[in-house]
N, C-alpha and C positions, 0 to 999 in steps of 0.2 A: 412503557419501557423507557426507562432514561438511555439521554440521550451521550454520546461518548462511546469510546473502545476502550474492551478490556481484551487484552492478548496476555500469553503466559509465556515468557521467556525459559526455554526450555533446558538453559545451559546450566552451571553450575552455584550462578550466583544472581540475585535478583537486582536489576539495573533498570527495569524498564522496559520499555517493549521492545525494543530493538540491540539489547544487549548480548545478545548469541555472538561466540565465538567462532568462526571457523573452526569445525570439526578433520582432524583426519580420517575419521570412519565415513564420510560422506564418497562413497563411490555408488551408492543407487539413490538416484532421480525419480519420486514418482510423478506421472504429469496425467491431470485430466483436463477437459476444457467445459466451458460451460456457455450456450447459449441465452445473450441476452439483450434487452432492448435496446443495450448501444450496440450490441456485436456478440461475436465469440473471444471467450478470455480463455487465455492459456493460464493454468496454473501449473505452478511447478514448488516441490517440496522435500526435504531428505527428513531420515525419522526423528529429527527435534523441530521440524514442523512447515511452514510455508514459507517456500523462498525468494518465489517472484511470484508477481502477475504479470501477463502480458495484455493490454490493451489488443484492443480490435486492430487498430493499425498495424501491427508486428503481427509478423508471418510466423507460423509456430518453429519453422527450423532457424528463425533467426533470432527467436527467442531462447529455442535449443542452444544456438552458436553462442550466446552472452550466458547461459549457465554453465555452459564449461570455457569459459573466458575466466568465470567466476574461480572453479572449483576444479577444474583441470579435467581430466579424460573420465568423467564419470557415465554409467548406464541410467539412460533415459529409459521409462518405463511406464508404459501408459497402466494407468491403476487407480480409477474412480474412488474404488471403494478407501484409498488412502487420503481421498481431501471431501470425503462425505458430509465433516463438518464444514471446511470451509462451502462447499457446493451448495450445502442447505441454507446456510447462514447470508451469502449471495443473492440463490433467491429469494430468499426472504425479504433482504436489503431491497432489490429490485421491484418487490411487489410493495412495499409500503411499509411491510409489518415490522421491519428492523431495523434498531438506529444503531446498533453497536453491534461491534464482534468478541467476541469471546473466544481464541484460535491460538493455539503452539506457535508463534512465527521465529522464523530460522534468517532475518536480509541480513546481509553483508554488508559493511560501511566502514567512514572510518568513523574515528569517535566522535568529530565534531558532522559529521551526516545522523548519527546515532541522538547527539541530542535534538538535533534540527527536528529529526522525524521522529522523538518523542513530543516537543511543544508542538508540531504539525497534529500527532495523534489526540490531544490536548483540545482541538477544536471541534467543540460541540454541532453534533448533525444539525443540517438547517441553517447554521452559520456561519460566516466568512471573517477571515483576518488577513492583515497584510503583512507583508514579506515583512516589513518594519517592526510589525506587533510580534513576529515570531523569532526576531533578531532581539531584539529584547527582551521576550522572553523566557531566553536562553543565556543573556547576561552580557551580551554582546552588541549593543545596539548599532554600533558601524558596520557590522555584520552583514546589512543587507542585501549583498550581492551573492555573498555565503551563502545565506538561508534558499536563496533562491537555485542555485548552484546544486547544495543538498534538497531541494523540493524535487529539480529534474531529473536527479539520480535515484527516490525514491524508488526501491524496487516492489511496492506493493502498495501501487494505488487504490483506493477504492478503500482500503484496509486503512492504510495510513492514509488520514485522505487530503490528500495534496490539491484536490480540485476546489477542495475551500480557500485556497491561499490565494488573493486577489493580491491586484497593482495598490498602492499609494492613495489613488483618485478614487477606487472604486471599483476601475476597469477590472476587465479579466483578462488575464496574461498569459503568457506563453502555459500550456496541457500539453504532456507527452501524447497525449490520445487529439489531440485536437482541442481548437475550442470551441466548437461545437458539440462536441460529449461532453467537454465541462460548463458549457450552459445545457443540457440536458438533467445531470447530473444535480448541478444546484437546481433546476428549477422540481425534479422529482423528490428532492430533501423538502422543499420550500410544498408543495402541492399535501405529501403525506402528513406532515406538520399540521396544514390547514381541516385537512380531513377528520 
C-alpha cells in the first residue's frame, strides 16, 4: 500500500483535501465512536463527509459543544453505519495494514488552516517534518508560528496527520491528544513500516 492520504473533497469544486465549504444543509450530525489503542475517538460527520475527530482526551459532549460552536444548532445523531468507511479504514490504520485514507472529508477552516492541513496531509506515513518544512511548503516560510497555530486547530487528526509534525531540533511538540499518543502514534507508523 503506498504510503500518503487520499480524501475526496466532497463540495463543488476540487481544491484539495480540506477544501469543503460550509454547507447550509448541514443540520444532521452523524457521530460514532470507535475503540482504540490510544483510546476512544469520537467521530463526527454531515453527508459531504467527516468533520472532526475527537482524540481520547475530549469528552464526547465537549466535542458535541465544538461541532455546533462550528455549525450552529445542529442534530447529533449516533449512526455507525454513516462512518463505516472512516471506522474500517481506522482499524485498519491501527492494526498496521493502512497507510492512507481514502474518506469524504467535510473540516472547517480558514483558507490559510486549509492549506497548512493540505502540506500536513502531504506527509508520508512513517515520517516526520517540521513546523518549518510545512511553512514552506505552503510558500510562506516566516509562517512558522501559522503553521503550527493551523496544526492545533486540525479538526481531523489521525486523517490529516498533524502527529507527524515535529519541533525544529527534532523534538516533539505540543499534540492535541497529548504527547504521549503522539509518541505512540509515530512509533506504530515507525514499527508497521519495519514489519
Amino acid at each position: 500500500m503506498t504510503a500518503g492520504i487520499v480524501a475526496r473533497d466532497t463540495g463543488s469544486r476540487d481544491t484539495g483535501i480540506v477544501g469543503a465549504v460550509p454547507a447550509a444543509t448541514d443540520t444532521t450530525v452523524r457521530y460514532a465512536a470507535l475503540e482504540t489503542p490510544i483510546g476512544r475517538l469520537h467521530l463526527f460527520g454531515t453527508a459531504r463527509g467527516l468533520l472532526t475527530l475527537a482524540l481520547p482526551h475530549e469528552e464526547r459532549s465537549a466535542a458535541e459543544a465544538r461541532v455546533r460552536r462550528l455549525l450552529g444548532d445542529v442534530a447529533i445523531e449516533e449512526d455507525a453505519s454513516a462512518h463505516a468507511a472512516t471506522l474500517a479504514q481506522l482499524s485498519a490504520y491501527f492494526s498496521g495494514t493502512a497507510r492512507r485514507f481514502d474518506l469524504p472529508l467535510d473540516p472547517r477552516g480558514t483558507p490559510f488552516q486549509r492549506l497548512a492541513w493540505d502540506a500536513v496531509a502531504a506527509v508520508p506515513y512513517g515520517e516526520t517534518r517540521a513546523y518549518g518544512d510545512i511553512a514552506r511548503a505552503i510558500g510562506r516560510p516566516a509562517a512558522v508560528r501559522a503553521v503550527g497555530a493551523a496544526n492545533g486547530a486540525n479538526p481531523l487528526p489521525l486523517i490529516i496527520p498533524c502527529h507527524r509534525i515535529i519541533g525544529a531540533g527534532g523534538q516533539l511538540t505540543g499534540y492535541g491528544g497529548g504527547l504521549a499518543i503522539k509518541r505512540r502514534l509515530l512509533a506504530l507508523e515507525l514499527d508497521a513500516l519495519a514489519a
